[in-house]
GUTITI-856008 format. One record per residue (C-alpha): x, y, z; residue number from 1; residue in one letter. Coordinates in nm, 3 decimals, padded with zeros to 5 digits. Example, Ala and Ser with C-alpha at 12.3 -4.5 7.8 and 13.67 -1.06 7.14 Angstrom:
// residues 2
east  north  up  nr  rest
01.230  -00.450  00.780  1  A
01.367  -00.106  00.714  2  S
//
This chain:
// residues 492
east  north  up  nr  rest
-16.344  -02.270  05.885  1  X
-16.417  -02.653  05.870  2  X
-16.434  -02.930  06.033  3  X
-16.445  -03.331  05.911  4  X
-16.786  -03.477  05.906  5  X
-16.885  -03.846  05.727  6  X
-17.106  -03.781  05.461  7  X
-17.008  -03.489  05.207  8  X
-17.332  -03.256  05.185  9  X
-17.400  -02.988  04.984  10  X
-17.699  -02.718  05.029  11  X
-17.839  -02.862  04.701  12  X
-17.806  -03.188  04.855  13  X
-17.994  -03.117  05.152  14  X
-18.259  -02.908  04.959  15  X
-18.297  -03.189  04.789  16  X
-18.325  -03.426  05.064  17  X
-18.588  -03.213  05.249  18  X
-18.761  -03.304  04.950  19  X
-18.723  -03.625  04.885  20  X
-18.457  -03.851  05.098  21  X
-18.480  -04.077  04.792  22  X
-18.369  -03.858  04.529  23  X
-18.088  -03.747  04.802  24  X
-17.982  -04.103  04.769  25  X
-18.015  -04.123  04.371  26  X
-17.857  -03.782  04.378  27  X
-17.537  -03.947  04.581  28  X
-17.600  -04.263  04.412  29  X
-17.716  -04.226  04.080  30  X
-17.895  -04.546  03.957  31  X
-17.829  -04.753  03.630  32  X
-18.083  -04.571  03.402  33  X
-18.092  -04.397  03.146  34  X
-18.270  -04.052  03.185  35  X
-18.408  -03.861  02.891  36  X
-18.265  -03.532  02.817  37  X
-18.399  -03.252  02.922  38  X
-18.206  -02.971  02.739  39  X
-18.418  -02.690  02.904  40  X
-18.255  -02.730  03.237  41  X
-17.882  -02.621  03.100  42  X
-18.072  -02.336  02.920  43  X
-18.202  -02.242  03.265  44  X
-17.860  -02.269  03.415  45  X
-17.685  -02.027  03.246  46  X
-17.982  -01.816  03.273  47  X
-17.940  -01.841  03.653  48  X
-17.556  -01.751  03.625  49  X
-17.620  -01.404  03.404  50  X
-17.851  -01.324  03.684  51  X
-17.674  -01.341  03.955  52  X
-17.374  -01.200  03.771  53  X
-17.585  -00.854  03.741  54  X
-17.711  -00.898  04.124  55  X
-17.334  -00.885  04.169  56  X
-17.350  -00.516  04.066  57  X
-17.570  -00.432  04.366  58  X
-17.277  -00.458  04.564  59  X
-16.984  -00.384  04.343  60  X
-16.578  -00.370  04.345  61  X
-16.648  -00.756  04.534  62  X
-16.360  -01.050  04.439  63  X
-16.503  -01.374  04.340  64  X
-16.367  -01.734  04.504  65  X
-16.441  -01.900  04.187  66  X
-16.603  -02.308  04.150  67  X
-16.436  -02.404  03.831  68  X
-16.013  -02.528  03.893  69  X
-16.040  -02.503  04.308  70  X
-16.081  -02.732  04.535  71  X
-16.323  -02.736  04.816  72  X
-16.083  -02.674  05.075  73  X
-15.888  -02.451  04.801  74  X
-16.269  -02.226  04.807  75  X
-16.275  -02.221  05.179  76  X
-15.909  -02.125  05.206  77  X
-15.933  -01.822  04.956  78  X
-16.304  -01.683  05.134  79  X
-16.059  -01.701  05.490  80  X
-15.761  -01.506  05.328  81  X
-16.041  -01.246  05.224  82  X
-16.223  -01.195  05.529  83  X
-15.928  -01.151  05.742  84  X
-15.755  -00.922  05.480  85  X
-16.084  -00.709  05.559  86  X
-16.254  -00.742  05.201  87  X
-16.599  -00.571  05.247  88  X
-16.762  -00.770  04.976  89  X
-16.708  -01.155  04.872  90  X
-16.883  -01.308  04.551  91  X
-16.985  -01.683  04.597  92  X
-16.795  -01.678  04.909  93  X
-16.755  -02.092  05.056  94  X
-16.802  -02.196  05.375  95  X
-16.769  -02.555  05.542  96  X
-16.888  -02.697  05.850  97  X
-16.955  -03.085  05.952  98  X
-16.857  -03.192  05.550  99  X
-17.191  -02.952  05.465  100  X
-17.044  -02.723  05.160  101  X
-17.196  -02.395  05.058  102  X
-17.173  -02.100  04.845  103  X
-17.350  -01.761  04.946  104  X
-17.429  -01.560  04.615  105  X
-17.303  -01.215  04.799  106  X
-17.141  -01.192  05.129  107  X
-17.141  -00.817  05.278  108  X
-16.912  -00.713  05.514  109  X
-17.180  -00.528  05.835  110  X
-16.967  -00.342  06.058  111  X
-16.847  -00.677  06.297  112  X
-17.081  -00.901  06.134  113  X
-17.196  -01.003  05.783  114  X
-17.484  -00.985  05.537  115  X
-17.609  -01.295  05.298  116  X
-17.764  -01.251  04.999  117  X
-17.916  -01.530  04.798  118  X
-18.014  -01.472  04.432  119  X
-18.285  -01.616  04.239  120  X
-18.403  -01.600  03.952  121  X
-18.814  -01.599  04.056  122  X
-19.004  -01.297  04.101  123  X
-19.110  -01.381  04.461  124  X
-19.015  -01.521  04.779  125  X
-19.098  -01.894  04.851  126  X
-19.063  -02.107  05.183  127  X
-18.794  -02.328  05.002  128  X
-18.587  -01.980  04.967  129  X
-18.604  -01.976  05.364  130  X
-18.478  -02.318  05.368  131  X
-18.222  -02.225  05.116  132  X
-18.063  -01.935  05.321  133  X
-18.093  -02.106  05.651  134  X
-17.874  -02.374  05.564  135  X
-17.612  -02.067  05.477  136  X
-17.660  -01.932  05.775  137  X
-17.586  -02.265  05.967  138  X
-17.321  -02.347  05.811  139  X
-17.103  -01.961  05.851  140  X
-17.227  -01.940  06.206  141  X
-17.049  -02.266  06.268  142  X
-16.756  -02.110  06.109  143  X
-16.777  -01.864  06.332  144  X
-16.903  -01.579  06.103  145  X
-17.180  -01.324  06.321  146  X
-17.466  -01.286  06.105  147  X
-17.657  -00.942  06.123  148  X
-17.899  -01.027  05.858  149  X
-17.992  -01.263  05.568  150  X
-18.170  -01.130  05.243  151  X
-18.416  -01.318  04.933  152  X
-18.298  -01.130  04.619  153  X
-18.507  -01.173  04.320  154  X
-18.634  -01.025  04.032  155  X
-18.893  -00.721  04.057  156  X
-19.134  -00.843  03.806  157  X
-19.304  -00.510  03.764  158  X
-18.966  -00.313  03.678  159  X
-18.942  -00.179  03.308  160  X
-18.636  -00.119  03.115  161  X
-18.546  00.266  03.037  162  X
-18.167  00.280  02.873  163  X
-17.960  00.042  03.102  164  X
-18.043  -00.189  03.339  165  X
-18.086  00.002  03.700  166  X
-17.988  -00.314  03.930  167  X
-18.161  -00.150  04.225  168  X
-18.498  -00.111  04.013  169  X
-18.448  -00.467  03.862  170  X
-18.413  -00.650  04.187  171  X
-18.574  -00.666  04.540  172  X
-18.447  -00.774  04.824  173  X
-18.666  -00.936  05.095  174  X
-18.479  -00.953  05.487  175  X
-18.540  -01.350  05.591  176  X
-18.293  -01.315  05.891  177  X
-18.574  -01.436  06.132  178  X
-18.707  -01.731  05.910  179  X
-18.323  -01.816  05.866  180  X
-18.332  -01.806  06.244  181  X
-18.602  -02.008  06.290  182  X
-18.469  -02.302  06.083  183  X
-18.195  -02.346  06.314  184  X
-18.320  -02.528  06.599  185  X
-18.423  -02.803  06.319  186  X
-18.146  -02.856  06.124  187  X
-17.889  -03.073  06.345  188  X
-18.172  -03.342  06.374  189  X
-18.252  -03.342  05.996  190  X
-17.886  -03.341  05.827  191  X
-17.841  -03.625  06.059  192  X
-18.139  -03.833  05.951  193  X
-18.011  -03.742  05.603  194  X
-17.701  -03.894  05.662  195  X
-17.819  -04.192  05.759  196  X
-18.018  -04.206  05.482  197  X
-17.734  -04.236  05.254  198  X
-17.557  -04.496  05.525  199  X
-17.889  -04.682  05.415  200  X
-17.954  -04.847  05.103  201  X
-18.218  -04.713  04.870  202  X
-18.511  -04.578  05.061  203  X
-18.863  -04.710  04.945  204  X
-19.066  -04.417  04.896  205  X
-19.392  -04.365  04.727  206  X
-19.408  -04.078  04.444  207  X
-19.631  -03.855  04.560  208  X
-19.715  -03.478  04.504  209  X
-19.358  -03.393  04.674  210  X
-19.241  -03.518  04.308  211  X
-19.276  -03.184  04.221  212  X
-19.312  -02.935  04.527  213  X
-19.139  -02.762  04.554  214  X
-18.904  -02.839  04.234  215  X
-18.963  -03.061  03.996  216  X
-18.733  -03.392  04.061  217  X
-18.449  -03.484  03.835  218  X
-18.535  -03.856  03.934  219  X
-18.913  -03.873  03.769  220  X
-18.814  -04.064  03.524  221  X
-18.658  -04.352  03.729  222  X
-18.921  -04.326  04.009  223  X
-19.238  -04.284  03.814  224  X
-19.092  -04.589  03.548  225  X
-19.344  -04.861  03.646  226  X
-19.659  -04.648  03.614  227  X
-19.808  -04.780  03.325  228  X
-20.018  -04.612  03.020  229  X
-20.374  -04.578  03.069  230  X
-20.286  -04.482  03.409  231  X
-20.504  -04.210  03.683  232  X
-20.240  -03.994  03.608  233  X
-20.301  -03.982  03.224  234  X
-20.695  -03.822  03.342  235  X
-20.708  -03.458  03.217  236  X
-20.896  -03.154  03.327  237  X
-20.925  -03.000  03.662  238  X
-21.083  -03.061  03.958  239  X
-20.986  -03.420  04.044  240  X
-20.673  -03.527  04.285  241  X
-20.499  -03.820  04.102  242  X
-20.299  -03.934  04.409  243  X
-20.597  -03.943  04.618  244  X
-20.683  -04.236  04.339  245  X
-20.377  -04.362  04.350  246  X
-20.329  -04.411  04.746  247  X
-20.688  -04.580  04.751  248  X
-20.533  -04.858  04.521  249  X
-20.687  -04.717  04.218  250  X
-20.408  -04.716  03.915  251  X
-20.549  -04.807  03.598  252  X
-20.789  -04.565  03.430  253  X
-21.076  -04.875  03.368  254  X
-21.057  -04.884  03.788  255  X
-21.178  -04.573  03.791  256  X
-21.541  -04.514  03.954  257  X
-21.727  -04.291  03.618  258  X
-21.980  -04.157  03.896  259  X
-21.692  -03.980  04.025  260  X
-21.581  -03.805  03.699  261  X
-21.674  -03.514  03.511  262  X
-21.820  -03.543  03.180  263  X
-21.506  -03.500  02.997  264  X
-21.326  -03.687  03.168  265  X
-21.548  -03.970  03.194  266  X
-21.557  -03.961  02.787  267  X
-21.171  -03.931  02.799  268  X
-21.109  -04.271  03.008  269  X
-21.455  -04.447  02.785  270  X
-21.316  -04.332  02.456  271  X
-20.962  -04.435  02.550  272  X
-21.074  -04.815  02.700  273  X
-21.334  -04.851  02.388  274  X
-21.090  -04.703  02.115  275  X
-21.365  -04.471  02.040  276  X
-21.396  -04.156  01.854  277  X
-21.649  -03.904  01.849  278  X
-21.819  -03.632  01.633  279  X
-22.064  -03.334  01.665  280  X
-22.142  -03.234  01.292  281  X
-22.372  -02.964  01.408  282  X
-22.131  -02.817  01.644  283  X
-21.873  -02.831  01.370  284  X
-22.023  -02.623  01.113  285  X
-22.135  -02.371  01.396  286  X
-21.737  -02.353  01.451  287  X
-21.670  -02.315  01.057  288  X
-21.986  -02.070  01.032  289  X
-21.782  -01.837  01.204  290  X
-21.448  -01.835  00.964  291  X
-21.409  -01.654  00.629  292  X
-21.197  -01.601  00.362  293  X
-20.938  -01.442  00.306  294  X
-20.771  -01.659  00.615  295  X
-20.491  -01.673  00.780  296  X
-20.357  -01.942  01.012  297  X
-20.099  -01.746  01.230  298  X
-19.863  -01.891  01.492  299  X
-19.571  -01.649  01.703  300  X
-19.317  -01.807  01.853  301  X
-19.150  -01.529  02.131  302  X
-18.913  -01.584  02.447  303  X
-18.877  -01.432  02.784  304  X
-18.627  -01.336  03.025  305  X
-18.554  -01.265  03.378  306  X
-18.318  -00.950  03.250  307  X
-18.536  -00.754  03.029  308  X
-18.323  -00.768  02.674  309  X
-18.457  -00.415  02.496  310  X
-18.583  -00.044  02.600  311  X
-18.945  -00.074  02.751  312  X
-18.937  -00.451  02.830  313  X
-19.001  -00.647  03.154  314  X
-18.858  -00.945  03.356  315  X
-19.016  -01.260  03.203  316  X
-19.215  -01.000  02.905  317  X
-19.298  -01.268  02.574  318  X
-19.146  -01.116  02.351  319  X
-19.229  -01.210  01.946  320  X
-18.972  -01.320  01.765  321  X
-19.060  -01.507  01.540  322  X
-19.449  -01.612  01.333  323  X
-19.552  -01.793  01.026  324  X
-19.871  -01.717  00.829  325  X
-20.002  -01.943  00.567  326  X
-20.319  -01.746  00.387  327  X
-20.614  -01.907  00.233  328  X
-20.806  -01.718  -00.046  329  X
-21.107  -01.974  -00.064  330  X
-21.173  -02.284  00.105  331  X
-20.980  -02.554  00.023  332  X
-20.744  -02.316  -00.197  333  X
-20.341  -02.412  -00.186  334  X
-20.201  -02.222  00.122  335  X
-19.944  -01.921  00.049  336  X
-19.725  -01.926  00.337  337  X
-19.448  -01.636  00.432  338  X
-19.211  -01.613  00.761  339  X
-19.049  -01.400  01.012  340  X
-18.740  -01.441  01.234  341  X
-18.587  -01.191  01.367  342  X
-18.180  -01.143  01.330  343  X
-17.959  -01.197  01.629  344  X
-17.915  -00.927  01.924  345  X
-18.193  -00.783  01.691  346  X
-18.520  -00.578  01.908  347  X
-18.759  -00.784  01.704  348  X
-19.078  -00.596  01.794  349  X
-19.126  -00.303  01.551  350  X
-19.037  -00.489  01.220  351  X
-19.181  -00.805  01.317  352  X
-19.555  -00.578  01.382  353  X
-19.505  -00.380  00.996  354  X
-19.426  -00.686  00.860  355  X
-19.718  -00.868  00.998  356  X
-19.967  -00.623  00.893  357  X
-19.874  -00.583  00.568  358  X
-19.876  -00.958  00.508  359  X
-20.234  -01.007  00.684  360  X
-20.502  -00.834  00.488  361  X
-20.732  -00.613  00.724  362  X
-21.054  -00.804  00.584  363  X
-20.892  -01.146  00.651  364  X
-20.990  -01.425  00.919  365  X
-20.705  -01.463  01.130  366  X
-20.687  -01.790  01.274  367  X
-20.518  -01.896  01.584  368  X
-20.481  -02.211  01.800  369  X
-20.512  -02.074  02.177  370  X
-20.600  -01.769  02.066  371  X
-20.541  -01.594  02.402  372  X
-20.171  -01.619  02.294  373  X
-20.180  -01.450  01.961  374  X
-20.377  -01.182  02.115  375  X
-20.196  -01.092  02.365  376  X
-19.887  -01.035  02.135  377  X
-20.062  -00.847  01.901  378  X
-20.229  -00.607  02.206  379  X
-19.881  -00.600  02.344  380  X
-19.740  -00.433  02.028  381  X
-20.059  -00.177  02.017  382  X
-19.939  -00.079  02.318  383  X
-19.605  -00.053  02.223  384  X
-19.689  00.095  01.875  385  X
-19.991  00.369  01.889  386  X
-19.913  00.453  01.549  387  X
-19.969  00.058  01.428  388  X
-20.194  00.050  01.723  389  X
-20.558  00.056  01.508  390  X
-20.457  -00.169  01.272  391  X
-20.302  -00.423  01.516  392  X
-20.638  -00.405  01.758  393  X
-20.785  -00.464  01.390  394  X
-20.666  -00.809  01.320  395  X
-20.743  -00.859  01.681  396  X
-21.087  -00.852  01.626  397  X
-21.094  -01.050  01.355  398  X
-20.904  -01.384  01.581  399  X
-21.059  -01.712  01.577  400  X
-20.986  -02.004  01.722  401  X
-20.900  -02.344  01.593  402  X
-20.897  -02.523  01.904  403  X
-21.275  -02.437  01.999  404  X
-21.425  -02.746  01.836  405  X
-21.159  -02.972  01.974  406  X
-21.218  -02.788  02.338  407  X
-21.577  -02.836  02.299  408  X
-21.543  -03.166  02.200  409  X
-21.725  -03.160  01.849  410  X
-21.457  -03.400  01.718  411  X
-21.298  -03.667  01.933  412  X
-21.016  -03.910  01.876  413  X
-20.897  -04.155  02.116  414  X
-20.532  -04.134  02.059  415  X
-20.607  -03.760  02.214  416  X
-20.619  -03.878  02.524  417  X
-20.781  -03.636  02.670  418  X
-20.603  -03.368  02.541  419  X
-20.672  -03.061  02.309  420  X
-20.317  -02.888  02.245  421  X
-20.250  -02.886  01.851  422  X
-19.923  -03.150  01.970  423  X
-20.207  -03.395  02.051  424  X
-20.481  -03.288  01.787  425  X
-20.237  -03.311  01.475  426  X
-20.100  -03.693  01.465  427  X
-20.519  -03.818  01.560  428  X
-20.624  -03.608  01.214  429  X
-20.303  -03.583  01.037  430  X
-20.116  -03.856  01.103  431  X
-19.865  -03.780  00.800  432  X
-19.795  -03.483  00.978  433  X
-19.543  -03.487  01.263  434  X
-19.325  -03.337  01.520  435  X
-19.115  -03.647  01.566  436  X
-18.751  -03.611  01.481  437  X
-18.751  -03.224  01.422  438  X
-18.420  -03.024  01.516  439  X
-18.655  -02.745  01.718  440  X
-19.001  -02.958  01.812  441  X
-19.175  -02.725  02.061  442  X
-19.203  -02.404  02.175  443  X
-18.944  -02.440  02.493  444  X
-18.680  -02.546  02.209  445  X
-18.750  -02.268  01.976  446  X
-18.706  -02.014  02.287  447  X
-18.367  -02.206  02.356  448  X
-18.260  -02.258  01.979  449  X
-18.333  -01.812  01.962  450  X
-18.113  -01.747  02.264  451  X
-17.851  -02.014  02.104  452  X
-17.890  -01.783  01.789  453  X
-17.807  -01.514  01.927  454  X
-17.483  -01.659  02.158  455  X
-17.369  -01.816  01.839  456  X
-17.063  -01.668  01.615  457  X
-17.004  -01.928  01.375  458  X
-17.289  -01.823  01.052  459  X
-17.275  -02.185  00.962  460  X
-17.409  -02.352  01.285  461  X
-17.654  -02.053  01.324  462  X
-17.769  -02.105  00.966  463  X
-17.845  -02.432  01.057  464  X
-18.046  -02.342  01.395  465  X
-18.233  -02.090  01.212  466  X
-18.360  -02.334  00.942  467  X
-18.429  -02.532  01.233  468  X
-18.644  -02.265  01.398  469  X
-18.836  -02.212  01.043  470  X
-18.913  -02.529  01.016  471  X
-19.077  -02.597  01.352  472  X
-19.274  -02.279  01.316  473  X
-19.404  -02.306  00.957  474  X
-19.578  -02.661  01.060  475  X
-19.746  -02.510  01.308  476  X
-19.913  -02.311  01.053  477  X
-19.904  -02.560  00.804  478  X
-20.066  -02.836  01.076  479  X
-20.389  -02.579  01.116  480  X
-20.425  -02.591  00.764  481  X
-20.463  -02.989  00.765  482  X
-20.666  -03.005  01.076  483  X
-20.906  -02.699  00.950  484  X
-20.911  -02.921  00.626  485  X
-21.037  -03.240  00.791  486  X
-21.310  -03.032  01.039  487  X
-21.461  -02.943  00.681  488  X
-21.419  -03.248  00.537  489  X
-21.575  -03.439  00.846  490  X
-21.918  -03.209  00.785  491  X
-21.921  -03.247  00.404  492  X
//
């Protein structure tokens, strides 16, 4: 089943490698830095694993060689036992060949021959995926394994949850035997030059846009250190390629031509090199023209997942759980604020939409930041609701958005950088206000800190997340109130 080769691959490895051969090396080698957290990726881990735990049902009654307490020869021992006691089906079953290691998701006994199945997590076949299973296939043909076919299985996107989860409805798979195929000629010649990549010592490459295609690189941090503030890559707004800047020598935001820029962004890099703000008063009260009171400055927080969690949900479906509301009689008048979160294992959706309504008054001003988010959620419970659905559609109606003026550029700060997300527009106006040192600080952590909820038995640690979770959500609400405050104070 194996034979010795020098340098110990992995498929990740050499995934990674086609990538990048430096972060192979960094991956092998890991340099003396120190990387910043980046909690989201373990949340996306063990969202992986329950995955391809349920794929495992497409092909059930299957034994599993498991990672954790074997060794890799101990794997590849076990996955040989199993095969020649005739096991039809073999969960994570490992194979090496030439020191290259590798797990396939779902091995499928095919008459004399054998079926792969990858799982992902996506919702569509990509060319990595190819690259992914051919390097599966390599490695068992080597072994000596005849492969009939090789399948992509990922989540079917359009799939909607009646009662339990119907595996065959919830996942497609997609036969890749002749890209797998394809791959083969190649791959001799390119785990070689990987190898002597790591023989090598650090390899000097560039970053580039392979930094993040087709995954974003663990080693961004590290290789993207000595870019500097101010930098091409700090431009916002479409339509410009930064690297192109970048490879002609250009670094530095006052290097860049201002012929070649839009108008925004052209006022982004002269405001940030000048310190310069900016204001439109007419434009301003146009924006507050269209407000009135009673108001309401609402913000939902809601997570998604690849297995749909309640009846009548989707793969990847936001679901709400979670909003704060501060109302406004008057102008100026102290805010009233009130707050929803859902309780664990919960189906938030129903209590979350009566609750909301009878909170938000059906005359009031309802007022959003990104307003296409807070719409959607509340046409996504009509939908779900037709009893609620007129009075949902209502407040609908009735949306405005705080992030118009800032969009639109009627009030400028520097320190924005460009930018016009509430994260950026809040410290510029506020500056009392702020993020910085809060348990849950964003919307990725209060998606993780829910599912965390939910996993969590002990009532005192989960007490303690949820104040975390009110906390982050109520200054949301409570930073609209301050930044509507200084747009009418800056027109006064």
């Amino acid at each position: 089943m194996s034979s010795s080769g020098s340098a110990g691959l992995s498929k990740s490895l050499i995934l990674k490698g086609m990538q990048c051969p430096r972060a192979l090396y960094l991956a092998k080698y890991p340099p003396a830095f120190a990387f910043p957290p980046r909690p989201y990726l373990e949340a996306k881990f063990q969202s992986g694993n329950q995955v391809g735990l349920l794929a495992q049902q497409l092909f059930p009654g299957g034994i599993e060689i498991p990672y954790d307490g074997l060794s890799v020869p101990e794997q590849v021992a076990q996955t040989r036992q199993l095969i020649d006691a005739g096991e039809k089906v073999i969960y994570e079953a490992s194979f090496a060949f030439d020191g290259i290691f590798v797990k396939v998701d779902i091995l499928v006994r095919d008459g004399a021959a054998w079926q792969i199945h990858e799982v992902k997590m996506g919702t569509s076949l990509k060319e990595v995926h190819c690259d992914d299973v051919a390097i599966q296939y390599y490695v068992l043909a080597n072994c000596g394994l005849a492969i009939s076919s090789a399948y992509l299985v990922h989540i079917n996107n359009s799939y909607e949850r009646q009662g339990e989860i119907d595996v065959q409805q919830l996942f497609v798979g997609e036969d890749v035997t002749d890209a797998a195929i394809e791959r083969q000629a190649e791959l001799p010649e390119l785990i070689a030059d990987l190898r002597q990549t790591l023989a090598c010592i650090e390899p000097d490459i560039d970053i580039g846009l392979h930094c993040n295609d087709p995954y974003e690189c663990d080693f961004i941090p590290y290789c993207w250190q000595r870019i500097p503030e101010d930098s091409v890559f700090d431009l916002k707004g479409r339509g410009i390629k930064k690297f192109d800047y970048y490879y002609r020598g250009i670094l530095m935001l006052a290097d860049l031509p201002l012929d070649e820029l839009n108008t925004a962004q052209r006022n982004q890099v002269e405001a940030t090199l000048n310190r310069q703000d900016s204001l439109n008063p007419e434009g301003i009260r146009e924006f507050l023209a269209t407000l009135w009171y009673p108001l309401c400055h609402l913000d939902f927080e809601t997570f998604d997942t690849p297995i749909p969690p309640f009846e009548g949900t989707r793969p990847y479906q936001k679901v709400p759980f979670q909003y704060s509301l501060h109302r406004q009689k008057r102008a100026g008048a102290e805010p009233v604020h009130s707050e929803y979160l859902v309780e664990p294992g919960n189906d938030p959706r129903r209590e979350l939409a009566e609750r909301l309504l009878a909170e938000i008054p059906a005359d009031a001003c309802v007022l959003t930041y990104n307003q296409a988010f807070e719409k959607g959620v509340l046409r996504n419970l009509a939908e779900l609701f037709p009893d609620l659905a007129d009075a949902l559609l209502a407040r609908v109606e009735n949306v405005r958005d705080l992030m118009v003026p800032f969009r639109r550029r009627d009030i400028y700060r520097w320190q924005m950088r460009g930018s016009y997300s509430i994260k950026a527009v809040l410290p510029a106006l506020v500056p009392d206000l702020s993020y910085d040192g809060m348990a849950v600080a964003d919307g990725m952590a209060a998606m993780r800190a829910y599912h965390e909820m939910c996993a969590l038995d002990d009532p005192v640690a989960r007490a303690e997340l949820r104040r975390g979770m009110l906390a982050y959500c109520c200054l949301d609400t409570l930073a609209m109130v301050r930044i509507l405050g200084e747009l009418e104070r800056a027109v006064e």
